[in-house]
C-alpha positions as CSV (number, residue, x, y, z in Angstrom):
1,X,-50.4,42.8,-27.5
2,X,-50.3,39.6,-25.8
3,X,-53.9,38.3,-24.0
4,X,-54.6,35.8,-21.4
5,X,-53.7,31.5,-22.2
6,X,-57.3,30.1,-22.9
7,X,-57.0,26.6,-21.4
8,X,-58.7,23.8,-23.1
9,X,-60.9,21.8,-20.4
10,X,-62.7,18.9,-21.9
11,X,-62.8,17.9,-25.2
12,X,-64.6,14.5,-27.2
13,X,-64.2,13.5,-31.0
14,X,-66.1,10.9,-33.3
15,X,-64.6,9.9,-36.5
16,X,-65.0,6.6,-38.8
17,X,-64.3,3.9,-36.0
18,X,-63.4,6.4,-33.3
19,X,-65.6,8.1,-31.0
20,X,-63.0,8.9,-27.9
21,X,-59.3,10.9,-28.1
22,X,-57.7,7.7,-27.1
23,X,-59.1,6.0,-30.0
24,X,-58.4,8.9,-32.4
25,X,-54.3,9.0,-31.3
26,X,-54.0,5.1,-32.1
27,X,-55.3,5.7,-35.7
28,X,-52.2,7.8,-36.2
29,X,-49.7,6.4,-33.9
30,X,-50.0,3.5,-35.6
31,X,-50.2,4.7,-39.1
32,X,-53.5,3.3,-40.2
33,X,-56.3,5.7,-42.2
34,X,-60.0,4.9,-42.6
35,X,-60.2,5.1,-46.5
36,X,-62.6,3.1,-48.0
37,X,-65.5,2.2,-50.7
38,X,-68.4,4.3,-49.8
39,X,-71.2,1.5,-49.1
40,X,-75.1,1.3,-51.2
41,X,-76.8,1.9,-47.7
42,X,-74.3,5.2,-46.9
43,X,-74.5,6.8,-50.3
44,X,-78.1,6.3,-50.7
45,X,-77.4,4.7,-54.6
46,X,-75.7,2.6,-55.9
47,X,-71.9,4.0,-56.0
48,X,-71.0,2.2,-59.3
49,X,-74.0,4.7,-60.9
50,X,-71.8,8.2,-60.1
51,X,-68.7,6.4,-60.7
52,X,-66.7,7.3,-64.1
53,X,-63.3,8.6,-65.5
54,X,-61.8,11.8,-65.0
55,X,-63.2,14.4,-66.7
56,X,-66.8,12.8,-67.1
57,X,-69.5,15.1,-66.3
58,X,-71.6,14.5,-63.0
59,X,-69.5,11.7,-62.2
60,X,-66.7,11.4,-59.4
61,X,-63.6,9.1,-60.2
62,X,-63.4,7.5,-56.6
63,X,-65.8,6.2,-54.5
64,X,-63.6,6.1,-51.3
65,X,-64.1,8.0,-48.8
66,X,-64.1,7.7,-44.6
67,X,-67.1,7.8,-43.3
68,X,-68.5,6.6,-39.8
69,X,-71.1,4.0,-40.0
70,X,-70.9,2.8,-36.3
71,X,-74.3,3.9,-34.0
72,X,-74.2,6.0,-31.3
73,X,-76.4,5.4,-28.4
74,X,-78.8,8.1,-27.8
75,X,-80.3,6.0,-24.7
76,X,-79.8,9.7,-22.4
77,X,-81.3,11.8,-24.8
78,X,-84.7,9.8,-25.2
79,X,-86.4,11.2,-22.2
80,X,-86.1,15.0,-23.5
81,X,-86.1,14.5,-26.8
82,X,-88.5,11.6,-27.5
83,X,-87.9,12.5,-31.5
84,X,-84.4,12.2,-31.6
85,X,-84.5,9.0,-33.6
86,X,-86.1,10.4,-36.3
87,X,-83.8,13.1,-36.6
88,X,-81.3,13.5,-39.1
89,X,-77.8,11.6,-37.8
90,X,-76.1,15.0,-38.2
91,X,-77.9,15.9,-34.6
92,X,-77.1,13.0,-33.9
93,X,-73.4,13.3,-33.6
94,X,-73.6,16.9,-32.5
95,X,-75.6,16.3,-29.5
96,X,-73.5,13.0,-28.5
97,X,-70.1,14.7,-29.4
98,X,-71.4,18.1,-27.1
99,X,-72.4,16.0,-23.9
100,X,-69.0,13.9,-24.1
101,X,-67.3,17.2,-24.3
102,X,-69.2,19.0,-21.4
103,X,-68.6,15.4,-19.1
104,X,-65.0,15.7,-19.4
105,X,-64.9,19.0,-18.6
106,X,-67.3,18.2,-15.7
107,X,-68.4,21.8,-16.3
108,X,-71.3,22.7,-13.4
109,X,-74.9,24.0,-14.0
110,X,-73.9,27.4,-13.0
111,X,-71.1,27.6,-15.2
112,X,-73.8,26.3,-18.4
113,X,-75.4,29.7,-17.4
114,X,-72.6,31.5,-18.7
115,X,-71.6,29.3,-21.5
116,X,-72.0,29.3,-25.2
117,X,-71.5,27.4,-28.2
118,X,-70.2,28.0,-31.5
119,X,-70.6,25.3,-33.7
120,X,-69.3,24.9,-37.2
121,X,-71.3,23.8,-39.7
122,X,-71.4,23.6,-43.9
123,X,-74.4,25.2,-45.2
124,X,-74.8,22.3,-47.1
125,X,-77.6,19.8,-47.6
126,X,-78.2,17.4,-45.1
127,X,-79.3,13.9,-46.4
128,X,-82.9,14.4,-44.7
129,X,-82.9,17.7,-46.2
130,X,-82.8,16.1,-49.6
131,X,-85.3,13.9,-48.5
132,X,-87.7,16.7,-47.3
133,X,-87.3,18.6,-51.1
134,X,-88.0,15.0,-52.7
135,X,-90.7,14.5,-50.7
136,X,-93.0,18.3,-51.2
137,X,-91.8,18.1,-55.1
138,X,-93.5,14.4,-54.9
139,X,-96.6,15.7,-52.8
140,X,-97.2,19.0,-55.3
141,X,-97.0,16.4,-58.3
142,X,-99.6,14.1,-56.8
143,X,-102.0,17.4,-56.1
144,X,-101.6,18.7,-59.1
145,X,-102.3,16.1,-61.2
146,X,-104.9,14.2,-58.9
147,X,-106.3,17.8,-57.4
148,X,-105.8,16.9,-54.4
149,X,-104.4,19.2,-51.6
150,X,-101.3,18.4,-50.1
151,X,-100.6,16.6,-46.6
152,X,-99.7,18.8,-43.7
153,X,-95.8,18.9,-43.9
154,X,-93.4,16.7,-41.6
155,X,-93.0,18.4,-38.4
156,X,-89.2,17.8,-38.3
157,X,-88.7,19.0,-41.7
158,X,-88.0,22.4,-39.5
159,X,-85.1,20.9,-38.6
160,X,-84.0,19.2,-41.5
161,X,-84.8,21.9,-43.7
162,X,-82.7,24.6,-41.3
163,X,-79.8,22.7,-41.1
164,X,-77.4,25.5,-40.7
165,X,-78.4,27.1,-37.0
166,X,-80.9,24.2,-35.7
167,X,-78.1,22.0,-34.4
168,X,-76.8,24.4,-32.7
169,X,-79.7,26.2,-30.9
170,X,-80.8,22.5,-30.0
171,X,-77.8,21.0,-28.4
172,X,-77.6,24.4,-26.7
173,X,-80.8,24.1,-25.2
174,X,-80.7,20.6,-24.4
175,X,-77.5,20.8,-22.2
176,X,-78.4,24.3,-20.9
177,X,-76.1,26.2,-22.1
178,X,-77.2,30.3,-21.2
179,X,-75.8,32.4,-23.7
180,X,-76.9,32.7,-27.2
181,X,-75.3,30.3,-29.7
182,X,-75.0,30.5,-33.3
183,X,-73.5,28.2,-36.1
184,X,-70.9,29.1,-39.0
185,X,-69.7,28.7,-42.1
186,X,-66.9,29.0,-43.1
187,X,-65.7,26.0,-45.9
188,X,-62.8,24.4,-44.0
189,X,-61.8,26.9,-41.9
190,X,-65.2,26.0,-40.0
191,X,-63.9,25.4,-37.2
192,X,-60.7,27.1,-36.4
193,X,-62.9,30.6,-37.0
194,X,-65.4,28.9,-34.2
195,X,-62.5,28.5,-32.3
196,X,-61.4,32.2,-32.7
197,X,-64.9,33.4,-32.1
198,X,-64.9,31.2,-28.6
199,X,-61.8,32.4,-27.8
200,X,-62.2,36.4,-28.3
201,X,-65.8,36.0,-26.3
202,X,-63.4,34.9,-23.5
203,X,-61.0,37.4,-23.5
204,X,-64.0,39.9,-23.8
205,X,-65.5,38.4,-20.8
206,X,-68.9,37.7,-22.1
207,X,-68.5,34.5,-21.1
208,X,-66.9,32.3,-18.3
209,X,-67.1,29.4,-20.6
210,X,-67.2,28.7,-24.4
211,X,-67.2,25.4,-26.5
212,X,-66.2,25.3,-30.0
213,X,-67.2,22.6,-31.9
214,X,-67.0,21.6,-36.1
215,X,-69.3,19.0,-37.2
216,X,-69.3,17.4,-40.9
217,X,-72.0,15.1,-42.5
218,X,-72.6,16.5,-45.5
219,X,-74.8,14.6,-48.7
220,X,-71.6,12.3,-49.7
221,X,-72.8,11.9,-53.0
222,X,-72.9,15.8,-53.9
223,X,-69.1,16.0,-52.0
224,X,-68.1,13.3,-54.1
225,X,-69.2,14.5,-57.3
226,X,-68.3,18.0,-56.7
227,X,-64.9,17.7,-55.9
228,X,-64.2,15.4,-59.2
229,X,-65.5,18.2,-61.1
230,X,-63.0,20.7,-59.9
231,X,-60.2,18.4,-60.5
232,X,-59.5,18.3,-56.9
233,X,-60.7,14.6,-55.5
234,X,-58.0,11.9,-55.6
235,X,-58.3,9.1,-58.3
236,X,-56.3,7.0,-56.3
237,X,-58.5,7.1,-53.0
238,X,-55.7,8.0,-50.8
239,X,-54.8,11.6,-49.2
240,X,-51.3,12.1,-49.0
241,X,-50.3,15.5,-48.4
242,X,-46.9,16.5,-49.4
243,X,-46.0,13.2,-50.5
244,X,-44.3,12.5,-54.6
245,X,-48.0,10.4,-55.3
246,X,-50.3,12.9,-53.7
247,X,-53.4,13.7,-56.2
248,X,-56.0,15.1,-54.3
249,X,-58.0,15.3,-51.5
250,X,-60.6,12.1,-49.9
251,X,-63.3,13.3,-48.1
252,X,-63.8,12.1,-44.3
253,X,-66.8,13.1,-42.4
254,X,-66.8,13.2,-37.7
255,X,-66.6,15.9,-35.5
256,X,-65.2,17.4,-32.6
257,X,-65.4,19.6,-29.5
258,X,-63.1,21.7,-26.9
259,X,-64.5,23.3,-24.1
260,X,-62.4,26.7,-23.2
261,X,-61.9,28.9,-20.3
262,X,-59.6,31.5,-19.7
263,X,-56.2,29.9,-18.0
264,X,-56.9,31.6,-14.3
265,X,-60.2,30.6,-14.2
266,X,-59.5,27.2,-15.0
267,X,-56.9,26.9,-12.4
268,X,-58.6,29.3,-9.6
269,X,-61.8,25.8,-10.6
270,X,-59.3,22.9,-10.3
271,X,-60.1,22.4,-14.2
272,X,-58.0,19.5,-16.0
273,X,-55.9,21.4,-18.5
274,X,-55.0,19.4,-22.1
275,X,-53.5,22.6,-23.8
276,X,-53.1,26.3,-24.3
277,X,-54.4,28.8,-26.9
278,X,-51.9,31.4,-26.9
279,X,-53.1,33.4,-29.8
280,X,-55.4,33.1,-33.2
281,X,-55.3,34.7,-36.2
282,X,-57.4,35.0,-39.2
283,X,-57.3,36.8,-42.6
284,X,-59.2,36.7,-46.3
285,X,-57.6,36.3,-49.5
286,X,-59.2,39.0,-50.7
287,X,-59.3,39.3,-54.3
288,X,-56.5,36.9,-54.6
289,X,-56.3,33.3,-54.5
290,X,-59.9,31.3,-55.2
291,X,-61.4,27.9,-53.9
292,X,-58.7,25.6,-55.1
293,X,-55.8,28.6,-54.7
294,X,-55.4,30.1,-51.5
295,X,-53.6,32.8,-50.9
296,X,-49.8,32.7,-49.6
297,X,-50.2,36.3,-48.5
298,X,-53.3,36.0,-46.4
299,X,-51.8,32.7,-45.2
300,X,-48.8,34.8,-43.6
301,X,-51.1,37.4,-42.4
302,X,-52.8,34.8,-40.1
303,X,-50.2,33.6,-38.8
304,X,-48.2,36.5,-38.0
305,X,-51.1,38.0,-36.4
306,X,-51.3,34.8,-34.4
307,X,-47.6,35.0,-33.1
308,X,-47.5,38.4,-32.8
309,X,-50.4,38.0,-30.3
310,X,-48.7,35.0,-28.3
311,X,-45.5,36.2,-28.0
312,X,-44.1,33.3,-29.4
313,X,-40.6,33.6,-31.8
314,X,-41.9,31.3,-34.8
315,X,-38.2,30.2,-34.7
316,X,-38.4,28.1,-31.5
317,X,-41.8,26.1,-33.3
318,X,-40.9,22.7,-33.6
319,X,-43.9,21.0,-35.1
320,X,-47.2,22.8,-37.6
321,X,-50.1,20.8,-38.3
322,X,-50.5,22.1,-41.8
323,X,-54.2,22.1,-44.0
324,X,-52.5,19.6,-46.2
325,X,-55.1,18.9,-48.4
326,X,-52.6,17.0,-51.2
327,X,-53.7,19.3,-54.1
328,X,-50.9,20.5,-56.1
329,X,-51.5,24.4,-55.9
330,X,-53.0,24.0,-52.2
331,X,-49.7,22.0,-50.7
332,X,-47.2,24.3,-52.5
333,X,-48.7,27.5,-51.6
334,X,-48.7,26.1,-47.9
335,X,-44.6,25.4,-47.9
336,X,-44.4,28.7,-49.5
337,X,-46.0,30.6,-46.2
338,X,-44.3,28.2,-43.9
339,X,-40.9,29.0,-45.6
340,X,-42.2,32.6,-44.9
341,X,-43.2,32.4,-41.5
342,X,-40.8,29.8,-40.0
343,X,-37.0,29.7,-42.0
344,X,-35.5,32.4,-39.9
345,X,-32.1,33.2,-39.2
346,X,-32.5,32.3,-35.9
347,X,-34.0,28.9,-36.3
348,X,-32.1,26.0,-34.6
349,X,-33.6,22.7,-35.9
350,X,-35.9,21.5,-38.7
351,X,-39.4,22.1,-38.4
352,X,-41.7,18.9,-38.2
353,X,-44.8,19.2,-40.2
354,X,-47.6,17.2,-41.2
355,X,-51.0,16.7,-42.0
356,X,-54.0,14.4,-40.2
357,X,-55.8,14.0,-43.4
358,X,-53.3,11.3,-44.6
359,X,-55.9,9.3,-41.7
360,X,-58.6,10.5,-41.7
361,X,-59.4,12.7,-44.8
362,X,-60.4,16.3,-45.3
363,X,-63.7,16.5,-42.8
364,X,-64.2,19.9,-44.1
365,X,-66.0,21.8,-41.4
366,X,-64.6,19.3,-39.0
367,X,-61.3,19.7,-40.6
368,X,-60.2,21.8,-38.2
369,X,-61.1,19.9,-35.0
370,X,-59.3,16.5,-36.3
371,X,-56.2,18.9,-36.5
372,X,-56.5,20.2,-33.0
373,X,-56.9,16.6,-31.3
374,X,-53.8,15.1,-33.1
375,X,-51.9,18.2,-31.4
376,X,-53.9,17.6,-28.3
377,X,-53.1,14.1,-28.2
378,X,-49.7,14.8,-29.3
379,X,-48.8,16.9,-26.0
380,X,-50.3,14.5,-23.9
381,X,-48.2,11.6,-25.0
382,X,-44.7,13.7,-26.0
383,X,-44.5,13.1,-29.3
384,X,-44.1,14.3,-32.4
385,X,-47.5,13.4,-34.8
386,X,-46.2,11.2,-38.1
387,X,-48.4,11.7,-41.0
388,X,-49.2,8.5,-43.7
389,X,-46.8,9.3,-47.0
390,X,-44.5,7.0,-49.2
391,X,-41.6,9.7,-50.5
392,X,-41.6,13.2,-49.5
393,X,-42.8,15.4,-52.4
394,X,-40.7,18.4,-54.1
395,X,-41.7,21.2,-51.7
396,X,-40.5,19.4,-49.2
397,X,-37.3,18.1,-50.8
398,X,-36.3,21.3,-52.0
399,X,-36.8,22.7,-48.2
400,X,-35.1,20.0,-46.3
401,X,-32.4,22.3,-44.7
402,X,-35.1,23.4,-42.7
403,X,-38.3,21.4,-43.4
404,X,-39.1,18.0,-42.8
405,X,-42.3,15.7,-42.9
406,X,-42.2,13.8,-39.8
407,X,-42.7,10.0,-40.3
408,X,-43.5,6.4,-38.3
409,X,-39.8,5.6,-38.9
């Protein structure tokens, strides 16, 4: 059952205070996170107004968050796209993030032809999409009550108001990429599934190039607020998956993007190769599990699928970037399916795990990508990636014959 290496060619990143793969590894080789107070001019409000206890209703209990707040420079995208400033930052950052990507892959206009993107992306409000609704509720009030008629609408309320496919069909265009491409949703498996979808349009050969990308800023106020309500947002302001302390999740906003090809093209073009993709895997919970409790049997489903397909012995794995999200039912469940998968009686050594949302936070549709460049970055420099924790929590205690959570030390 085993299918062709895809070979990752170029890939680019931008997180808070990090907008190359260099910059990304030194945040967690040097065990640092980008936690902080969410700022009046980020949040829109003033953060002390949706601030309360646990339990209060429309309120978040932390404020912190990672969030970028560093410019971009859009200098090469003025010429074509003479709007672009006035566009919301989300196109920002996927525009930027896409041309860094296709750079490093130095990927060549006939190639574009036959190219695609898949971009993930949270069908979720986008900050000027908030604006937009504020904005036609204020204009019908004013007509209504002054009869007058309204103004003609905002011409780039089409893309702020079509936040889930526009990115995507405009970065596409602007670079030239040829084939069709199309944005997903799917929560935080955004961008994994984007990389699936890139990945089996390779091995279909409708294309001779794909890029997968995951993209997340979302309205921070509405994340904030909506994650306190389900219980599932960290008091303390600090993700630490697996660890004794960990309470819940932070939210962390960036993006990323890897440009694939399938492993014989990519050496018959002299491409530069930073990894393999062996084999994915996917699966639903079903009716099992929920939003806050996944599903340890569709968990194993994915993954076996995904070995099953590389031809690798889960045994001779020495390191999973887990989800990690430092919820309670989410971390457990996760040791459960990796006790599953990877605690064989053929294993030889303990297997490292870890999470990069101890750094950077859970960037939900970009969750994904911040995974696969701390592996990326991993291979390039030979080590094994050390999440942030202070004392290893039960699960993993209670696994240590076989499990460990690799650390700076």
């Amino acid at each position: 059952m085993s299918r062709e290496p895809i070979a990752i060619i170029g890939r680019s990143c931008l997180f808070p205070d990090v907008d190359s793969p260099k910059d990304f590894w030194e945040v967690i080789s040097q065990n640092k996170d980008r936690f902080r107070e969410v700022s009046e001019e980020r949040l829109g409000i003033n953060p002390q107004e949706i601030k309360g206890t646990k339990g209060s209703l429309d309120k978040t209990y932390s404020t912190r968050c990672s969030y970028i707040d560093h410019k971009i420079v859009l200098e090469s995208f003025r010429d074509k796209l003479t709007f672009i400033d006035d566009l919301d930052p989300y196109y920002h950052w996927t525009l930027w993030i896409l041309g860094k990507a296709l750079d490093d892959a130095g990927l060549s206009e006939g190639m574009k032809s036959r190219s695609g993107l898949i971009l993930a992306n949270l069908t979720f409000a986008l900050e000027s999409a908030q604006e937009c609704h504020e904005d036609a509720i204020v204009k019908w009030l004013d007509s209504q009550i002054n009869n007058r008629s309204r103004e003609t609408r905002d011409p780039l309320s089409l893309y702020h108001l079509h936040q889930s496919a526009r990115p995507a069909e405009l970065a596409s265009s602007f670079f030239g990429l040829g084939l069709t491409p199309f944005a997903l949703d799917a929560a935080c498996a955004s961008s994994l599934y984007a990389v699936d979808l890139a990945c089996q349009s390779l091995w279909r050969g409708d294309a001779d190039a794909m890029i997968a990308m995951g993209v997340n800023r979302s309205e921070m106020v509405a994340l904030q607020v909506g994650f306190s309500q389900l219980g599932a947002y960290s008091q303390q302001g600090q993700c630490l998956p697996f660890d004794q302390s960990a309470d819940g999740l932070v939210v962390g906003e960036g993006g990323g993007a890897l440009v694939l090809k399938k492993l014989s093209r990519a050496q018959i073009d002299g491409d530069k190769i930073y990894g393999l993709i062996r084999g994915t895997g996917t699966s639903c919970d079903g009716q099992d599990g929920g939003l806050l409790a996944p599903s340890h049997e569709g968990q194993v489903r994915a993954l076996n699928e995904a070995y099953e397909i590389s031809g690798v012995n889960p045994a001779e794995v020495r390191f999973v970037e887990c989800h990690g999200t430092a919820t309670a039912r989410g971390d457990a469940t996760e040791i459960n399916t990796l006790k599953k998968v990877f605690n064989r009686s053929d294993r030889k050594f303990k297997l490292g795990i870890g999470s990069v949302k101890s750094n950077f936070g859970h960037c939900l549709s970009a969750a994904g990508m911040a995974s696969l460049m701390k592996m990326l970055q991993a291979i390039e420099h030979g080590a094994a990636p050390a999440t942030k924790f202070s004392t290893p929590g039960a699960g993993v205690v209670d696994n240590q014959d076989w499990l460990e959570l690799v650390s700076h030390e």
